[in-house]
N, C-alpha and C positions, 0 to 999 in steps of 0.2 A: 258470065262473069261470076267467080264467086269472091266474097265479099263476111268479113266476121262482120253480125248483127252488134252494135253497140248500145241495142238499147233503145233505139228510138222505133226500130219493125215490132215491139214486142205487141202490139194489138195485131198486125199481120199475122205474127210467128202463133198467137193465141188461134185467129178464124184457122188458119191451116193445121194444128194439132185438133182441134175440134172437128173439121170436115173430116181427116183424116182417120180417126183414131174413138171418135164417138167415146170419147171417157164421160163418166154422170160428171155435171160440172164441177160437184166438191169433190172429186177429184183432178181436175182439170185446174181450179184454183189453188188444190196443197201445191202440183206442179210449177205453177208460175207463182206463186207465193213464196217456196222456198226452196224449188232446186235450179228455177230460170235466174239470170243474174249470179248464180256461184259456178253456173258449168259456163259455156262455150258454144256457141252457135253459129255453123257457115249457113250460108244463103246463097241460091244461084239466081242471079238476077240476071232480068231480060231487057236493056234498056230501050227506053220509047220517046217519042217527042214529049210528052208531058213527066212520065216517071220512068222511075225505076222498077219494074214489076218481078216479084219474086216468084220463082217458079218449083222451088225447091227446097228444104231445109234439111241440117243433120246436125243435131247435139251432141257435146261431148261433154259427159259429168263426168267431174274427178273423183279419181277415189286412190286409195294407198292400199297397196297389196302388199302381200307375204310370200315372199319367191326364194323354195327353198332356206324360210327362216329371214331374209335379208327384206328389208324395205323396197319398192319401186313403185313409183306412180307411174299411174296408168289411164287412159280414158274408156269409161263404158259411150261407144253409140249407144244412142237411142233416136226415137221421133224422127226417124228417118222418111221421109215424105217429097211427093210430087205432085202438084195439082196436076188433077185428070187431063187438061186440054196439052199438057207438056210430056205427057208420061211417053216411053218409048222412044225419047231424042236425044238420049244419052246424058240427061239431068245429075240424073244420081252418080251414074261415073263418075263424073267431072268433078263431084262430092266426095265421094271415096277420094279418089286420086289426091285432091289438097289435101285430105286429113292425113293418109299416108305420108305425105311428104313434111306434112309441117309436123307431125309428131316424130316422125323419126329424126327432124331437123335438134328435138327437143332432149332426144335420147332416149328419147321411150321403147321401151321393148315390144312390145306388144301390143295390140287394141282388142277389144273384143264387145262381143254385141250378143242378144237374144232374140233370133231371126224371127219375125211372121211365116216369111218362108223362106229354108234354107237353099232353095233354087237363087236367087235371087243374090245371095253371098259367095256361092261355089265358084262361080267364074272369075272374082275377086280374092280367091285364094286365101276364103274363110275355110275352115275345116274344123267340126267339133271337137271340145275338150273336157265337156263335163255333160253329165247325166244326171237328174234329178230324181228320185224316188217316187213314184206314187201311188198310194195304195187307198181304196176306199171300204169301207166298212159301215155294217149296221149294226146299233145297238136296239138289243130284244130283251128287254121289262119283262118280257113273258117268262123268257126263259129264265132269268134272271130270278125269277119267283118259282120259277118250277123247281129249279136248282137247289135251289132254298128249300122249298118243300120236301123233295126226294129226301136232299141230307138232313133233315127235321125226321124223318118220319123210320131212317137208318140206323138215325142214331139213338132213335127211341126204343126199336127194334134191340138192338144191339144194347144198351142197358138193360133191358129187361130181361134179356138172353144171360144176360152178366149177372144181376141176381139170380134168377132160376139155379143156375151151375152151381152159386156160392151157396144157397140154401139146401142143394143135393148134398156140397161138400161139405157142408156143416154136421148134416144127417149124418156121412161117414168120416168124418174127421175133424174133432174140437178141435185140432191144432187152427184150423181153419180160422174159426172163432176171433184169433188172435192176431191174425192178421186182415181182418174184417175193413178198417178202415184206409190198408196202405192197396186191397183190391179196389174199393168205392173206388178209391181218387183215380186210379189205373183205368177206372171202365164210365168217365166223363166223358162228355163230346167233341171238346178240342182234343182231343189226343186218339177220336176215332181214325183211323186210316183209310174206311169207306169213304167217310163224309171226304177226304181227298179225292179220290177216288172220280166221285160223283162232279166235283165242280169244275175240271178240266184236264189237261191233258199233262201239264205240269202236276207232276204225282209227291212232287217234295215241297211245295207251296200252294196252302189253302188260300180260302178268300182272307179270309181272316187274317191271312199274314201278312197281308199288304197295307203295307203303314198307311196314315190318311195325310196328305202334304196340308200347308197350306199357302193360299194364292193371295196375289197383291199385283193393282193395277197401276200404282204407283210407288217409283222409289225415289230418293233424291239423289241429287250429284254426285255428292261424297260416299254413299252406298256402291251406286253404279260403276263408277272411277275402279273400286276393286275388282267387282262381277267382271268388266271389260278388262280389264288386266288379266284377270284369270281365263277367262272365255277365250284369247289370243296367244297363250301358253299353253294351253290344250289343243288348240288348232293346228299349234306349229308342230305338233307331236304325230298331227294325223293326215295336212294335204302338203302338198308340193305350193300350189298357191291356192292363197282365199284371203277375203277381204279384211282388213284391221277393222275392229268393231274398238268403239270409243264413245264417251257420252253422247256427242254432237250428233252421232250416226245413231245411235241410240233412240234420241229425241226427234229427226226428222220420220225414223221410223213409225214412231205412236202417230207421228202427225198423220202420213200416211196410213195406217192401217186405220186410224179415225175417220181420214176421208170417205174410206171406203165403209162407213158403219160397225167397223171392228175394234178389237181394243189388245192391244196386249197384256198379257198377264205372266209373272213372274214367281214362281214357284218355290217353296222352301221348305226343308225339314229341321220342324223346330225354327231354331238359328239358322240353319248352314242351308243354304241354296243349292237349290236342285237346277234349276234349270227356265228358260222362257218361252213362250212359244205368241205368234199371233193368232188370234181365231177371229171370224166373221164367215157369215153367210155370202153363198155363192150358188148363182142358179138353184139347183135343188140341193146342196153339199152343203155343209157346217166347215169351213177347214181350217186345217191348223197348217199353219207355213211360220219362215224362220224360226226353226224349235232348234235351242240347242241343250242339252242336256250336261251338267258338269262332271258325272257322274259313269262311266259308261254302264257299271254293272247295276242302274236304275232308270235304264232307257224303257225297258217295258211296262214298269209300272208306272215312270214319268207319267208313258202316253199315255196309258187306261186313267191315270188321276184326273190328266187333264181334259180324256176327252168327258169323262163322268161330271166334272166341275162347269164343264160348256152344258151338259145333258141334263143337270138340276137347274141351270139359268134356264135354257134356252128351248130345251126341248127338240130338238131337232133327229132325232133319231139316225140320221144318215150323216158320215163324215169322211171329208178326205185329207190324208195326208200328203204333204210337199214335205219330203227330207233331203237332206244333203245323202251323198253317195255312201259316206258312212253307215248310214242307218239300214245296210244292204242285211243286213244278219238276223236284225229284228224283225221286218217286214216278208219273211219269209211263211206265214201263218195264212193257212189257207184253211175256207169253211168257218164251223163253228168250232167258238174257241171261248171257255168263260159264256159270258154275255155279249158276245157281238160274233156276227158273220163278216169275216172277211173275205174279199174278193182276191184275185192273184195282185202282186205288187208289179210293176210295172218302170222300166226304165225308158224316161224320156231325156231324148238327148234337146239339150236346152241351150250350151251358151258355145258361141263360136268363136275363137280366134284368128288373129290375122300376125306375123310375126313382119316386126317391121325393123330389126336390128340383131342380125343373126350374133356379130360379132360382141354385143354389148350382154346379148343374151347369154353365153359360153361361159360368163363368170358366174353365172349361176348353175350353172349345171355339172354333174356329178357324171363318173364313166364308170361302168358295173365293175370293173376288174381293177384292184389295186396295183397291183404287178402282176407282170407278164411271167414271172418264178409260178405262180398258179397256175398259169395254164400248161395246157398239152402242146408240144411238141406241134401237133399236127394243126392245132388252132395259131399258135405262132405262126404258123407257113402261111395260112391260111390268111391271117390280119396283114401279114408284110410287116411284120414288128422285130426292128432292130436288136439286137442283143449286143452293147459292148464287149471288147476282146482288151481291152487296153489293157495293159500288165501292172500298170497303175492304180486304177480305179476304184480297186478292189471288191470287183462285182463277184470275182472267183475267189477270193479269200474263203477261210473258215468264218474271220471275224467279224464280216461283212455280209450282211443278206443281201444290202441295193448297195446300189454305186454311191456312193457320197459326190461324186463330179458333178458343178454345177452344170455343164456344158454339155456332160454327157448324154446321153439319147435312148440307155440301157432303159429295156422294158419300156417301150414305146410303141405305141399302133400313130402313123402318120399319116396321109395322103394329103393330094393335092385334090380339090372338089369345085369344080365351077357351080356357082349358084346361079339359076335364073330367077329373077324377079321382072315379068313384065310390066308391072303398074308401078316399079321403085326401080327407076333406074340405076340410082344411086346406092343400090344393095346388091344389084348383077355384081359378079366377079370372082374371081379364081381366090378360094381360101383355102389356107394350110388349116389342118384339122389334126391334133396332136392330144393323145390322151393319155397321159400317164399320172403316178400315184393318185388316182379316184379323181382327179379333175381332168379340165375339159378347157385347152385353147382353139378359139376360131380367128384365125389373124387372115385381113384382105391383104393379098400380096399385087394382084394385077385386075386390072379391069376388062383384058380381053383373052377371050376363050382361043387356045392355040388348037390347030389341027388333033383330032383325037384324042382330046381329054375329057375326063369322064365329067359328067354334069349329073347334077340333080335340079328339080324345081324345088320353088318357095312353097309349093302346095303341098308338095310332099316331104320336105322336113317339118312343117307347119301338123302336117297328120299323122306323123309318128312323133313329135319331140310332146305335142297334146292331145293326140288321140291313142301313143300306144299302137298304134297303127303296124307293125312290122310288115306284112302285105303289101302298103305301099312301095315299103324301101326294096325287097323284094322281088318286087313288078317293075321296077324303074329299070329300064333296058340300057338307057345312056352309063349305069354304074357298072363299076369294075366288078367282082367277087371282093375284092380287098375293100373296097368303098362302101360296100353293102354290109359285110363284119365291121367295119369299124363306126359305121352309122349305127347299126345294133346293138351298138356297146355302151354308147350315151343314153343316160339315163332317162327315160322323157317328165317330164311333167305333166303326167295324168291320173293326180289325183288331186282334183282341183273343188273348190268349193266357194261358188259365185252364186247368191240366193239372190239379191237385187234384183228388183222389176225396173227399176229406174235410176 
């Protein structure tokens, strides 16, 4: 039987995240201190002669996302759990299945969670949608001072090379004489080109060029209120969906990253804000996770500030980064570079979605081809895309690029598409899919599959519309050629940016 926790299981819902999940208790405490009680909790209970015995639990924290610029709430799973003695009896299903039902009952589009193991979600018609960055690195003091020494020892070289010359040209040419003081300044140290040279592989920026930030572990409301303003207008610039960051989200994160012995720190030049990141210790790593940067053409020297401001506190010498998918460009630095060794960067696929309202979702979504005037003849044939003949319309006018007729259907890709959803019965059914001037309608017209119509699963719209996936649509045997052009043409939503642990 499953059953929403009101609040009286909470020392139950407490022993079963603990057996489960072994968190250190002050992090177990930030948990139910300040995110149990504002999310949502089912329970699969086993009823007995004396009680109720829970067998199972699944959370649902809220959070408001950014879908293609527009607002939607959504729920993260998380502490998805089954005591040992019940596991393998179909517990968890039974968990899934009501949150599918009663979220999509809700209007929500989507659910999505951060697997243990992604086996576990695949047969549920989870499919990933976002990748995380990760990349580890040493910082070497040694080298760090050798570096130093080489360009100390260059550049002294090279002065001295600088007098000698001027002292020859003096011998042969007073004119020399007279310009004696505009050579000095020309043959100083910062304007060596060795000493570049020597300190890494970026040949148009010394050390010395990199400004020094500075860091701040607190800020107040009224500061932050702008940073998260600004933070969510750059984001909208750069994913398809990611999470609204806001005070509130803000503050539970310090609580968090506190939990865990960490501290967040927020970085500035001068006045103007660079950027934040958390840092704490982990197993043998220092790492910095949720970094976002305001700035993009100051992501590289962000990191290095930041990690050198951890490296004068903390000493830690080894660190790992957690970036969003963005940071693909920076993290491409392999070996020795400056003062640290970098390892290869590394894409781990991390948050999984579950699409639970194909038709609510269509309003959000974009189709790659404005008009069908763009394409070729031969892709036209190809999509089954109508072209108006009406003498009216004035699709063929000179005056007229598109049809002005509302009714009309000129430069249209259509089909009809059966969707299967097994765990959402109530999302099975035969949708008209219509994609003209760059949007995207999905209208249910029938609930039962006729003889010979093409279908797609929920798994595999779910793997191309947030994995990018084209292969799947591709592979899908039950679609037309028409079905598969015109699924390819919807724009998906995979550039996503979901950093939350919880």
């Amino acid at each position: 039987m499953i059953v929403w926790d009101d609040g009286t299981k909470k020392q139950r819902v407490y022993e079963m995240w603990e057996d489960n999940f072994h968190d250190p208790v002050s992090y177990a405490n930030f948990y139910f201190n300040e995110v149990y009680g504002k999310n949502e909790v089912l329970l699969n209970e086993e009823m007995s002669a004396d009680e109720n015995i829970v067998k199972g639990m699944l959370h649902l924290n809220p959070y408001t996302l950014h879908v293609k610029g527009q607002q939607a709430e959504a729920k993260y799973i998380v502490g998805v759990a089954t005591d040992e003695e019940y596991r393998r009896q179909g517990v968890m299903r039974e968990l899934l299945v009501k949150t599918f039902q009663e979220l999509r009952s809700r209007g929500e589009l989507f659910t999505y969670l951060m697997p243990a193991d992604e086996n576990y979600y695949l047969p549920f018609d989870f499919r990933f949608g976002m990748a995380q960055v990760e990349q580890e690195l040493e910082y070497l003091p040694e080298l760090r001072k050798e570096t130093e020494k080489q360009a100390k020892d260059i550049i002294e070289k090279d002065s001295k090379d600088s007098i000698d010359a001027k002292q020859e040209s003096v011998a042969k040419n007073k004119e020399v004489l007279l310009k004696k003081e505009e050579v000095e300044r020309e043959s100083q140290p910062e304007e060596c080109p060795i000493k570049e040279d020597i300190l890494g592989d970026n040949k148009n920026k010394s050390e010395s060029s990199f400004e020094k930030y500075t860091f701040k572990t607190e800020l107040p409301d009224a500061e932050l209120e702008t940073l998260v303003a600004q933070e969510n207008v750059i984001k909208d610039t750069l994913f398809d969906i990611f999470t609204e960051i806001s005070v509130p989200y803000i503050r539970r994160m310090e609580k968090e990253v506190e939990s865990d012995y960490g501290q967040v720190i927020y970085v500035f030049d001068g006045e103007s804000y660079v950027g934040r990141a958390a840092v704490g210790a982990e197993d043998s790593y220092f790492v910095l996770s949720q970094v976002f940067c305001a700035d993009a053409s100051k992501r590289e020297n962000f990191l290095e500030q930041v990690i050198l401001y951890c490296e004068e506190k903390y000493h830690y010498n080894r660190y790992q980064l957690i970036l969003d998918p963005s940071w693909k460009d920076i993290t491409t630095k392999i070996g020795l570079y400056r003062n640290f060794r970098f390892m290869p960067a590394k894409r781990v696929k991390k948050i999984m979605f579950r699409l639970l309202n194909i038709e609510e979702l269509s309003k959000f979504l974009e189709c790659k081809i404005e008009t069908l005037k763009e394409t070729s003849e031969t892709e036209k044939e190809k999509a089954g895309a109508k072209i108006c003949e009406a003498d009216n319309c004035g699709t063929n006018s000179e005056e007229n690029d598109v049809c002005k007729s509302d009714n009309c259907e000129a430069y249209t890709y259509r089909e009809d598409i059966y969707i299967e959803d097994k765990y959402l019965e109530e999302q099975s059914g035969v949708y008209h899919f219509s994609l003209k001037d760059g949007k995207v309608s999905i209208t249910k017209t029938e609930t039962i599959k006729t003889d010979g119509m093409q279908s797609v699963s929920i798994a595999v719209l779910t793997d191309y519309l947030f994995g990018k996936k084209e292969e799947s649509i591709d592979s899908c045997e039950t679609l037309t050629e028409e079905g598969k052009m015109l699924l390819k043409n919807i724009c998906p939503l995979s550039e996503n940016c979901i950093m939350e642990i919880v």
